[in-house]
C-alpha positions in Angstrom: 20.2 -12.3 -7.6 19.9 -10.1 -4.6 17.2 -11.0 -1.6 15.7 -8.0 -2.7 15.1 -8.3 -6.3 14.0 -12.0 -5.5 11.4 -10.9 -3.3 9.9 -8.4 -6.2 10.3 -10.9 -8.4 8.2 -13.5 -5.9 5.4 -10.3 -5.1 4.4 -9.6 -8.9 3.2 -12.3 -10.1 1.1 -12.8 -6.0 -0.5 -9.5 -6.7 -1.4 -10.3 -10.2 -3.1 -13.8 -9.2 -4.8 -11.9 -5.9 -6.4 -9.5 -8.2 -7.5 -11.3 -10.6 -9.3 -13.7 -7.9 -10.4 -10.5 -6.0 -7.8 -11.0 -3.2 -7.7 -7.3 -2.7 -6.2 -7.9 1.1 -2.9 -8.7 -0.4 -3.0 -5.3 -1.9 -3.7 -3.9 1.2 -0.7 -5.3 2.7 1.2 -4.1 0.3 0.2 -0.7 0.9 0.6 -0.8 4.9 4.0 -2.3 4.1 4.9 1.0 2.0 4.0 3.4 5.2 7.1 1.6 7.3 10.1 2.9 4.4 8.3 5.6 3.8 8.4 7.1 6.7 12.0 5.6 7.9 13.4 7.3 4.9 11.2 10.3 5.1 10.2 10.3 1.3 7.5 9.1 -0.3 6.1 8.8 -3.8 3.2 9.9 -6.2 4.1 11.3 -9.0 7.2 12.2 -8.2 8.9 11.8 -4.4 8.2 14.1 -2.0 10.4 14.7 0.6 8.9 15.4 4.7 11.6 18.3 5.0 10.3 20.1 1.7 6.3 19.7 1.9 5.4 18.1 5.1 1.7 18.6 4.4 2.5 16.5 1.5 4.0 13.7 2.8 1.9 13.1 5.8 -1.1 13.0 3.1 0.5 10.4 1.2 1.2 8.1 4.1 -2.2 8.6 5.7 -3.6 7.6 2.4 -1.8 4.5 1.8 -2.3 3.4 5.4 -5.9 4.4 5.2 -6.5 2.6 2.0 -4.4 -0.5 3.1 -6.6 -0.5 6.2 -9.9 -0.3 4.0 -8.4 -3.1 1.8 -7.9 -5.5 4.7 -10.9 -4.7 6.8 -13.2 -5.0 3.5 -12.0 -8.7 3.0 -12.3 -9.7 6.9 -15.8 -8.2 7.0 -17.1 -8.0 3.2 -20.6 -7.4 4.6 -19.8 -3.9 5.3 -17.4 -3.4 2.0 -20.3 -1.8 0.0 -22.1 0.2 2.4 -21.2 3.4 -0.3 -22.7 1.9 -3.3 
């Protein structure tokens, strides 16, 4: 088995436990993480990929999103006072 595949097959069953016990910061990695392909191989995914060259405005939304939402992942688990302020 590749390095690759082993690592997917490592990260499932950690993101199933983390949010089950509400370990949503490990989800928030996750999402950072995707932002660094992403944008090396200049495609990201919804729905379907979308590609920088073809819809730019596209792209650059996706990646801001995940990056934003991995951010607010992380920074509501090191300061969970603030993670409710909405609600």
């Amino acid at each position: 088995m590749s390095p690759t595949r082993t690592v997917n097959y490592v990260a499932l069953p950690i993101l199933l436990v983390a949010t089950v016990i509400g370990l949503y910061w490990v989800w928030g990695l996750l999402f950072v993480w995707w932002v660094i392909p992403t944008i090396m191989n200049r495609q990201a995914f919804l729905v379907f990929e979308v590609n920088r060259g073809d819809d730019p405005a596209l792209y650059w939304s996706i990646v801001a999103l995940w990056a934003v939402l991995g951010l607010m992942m992380i920074a509501a688990s090191i300061f969970p006072r603030y993670a409710n302020l909405l609600s």
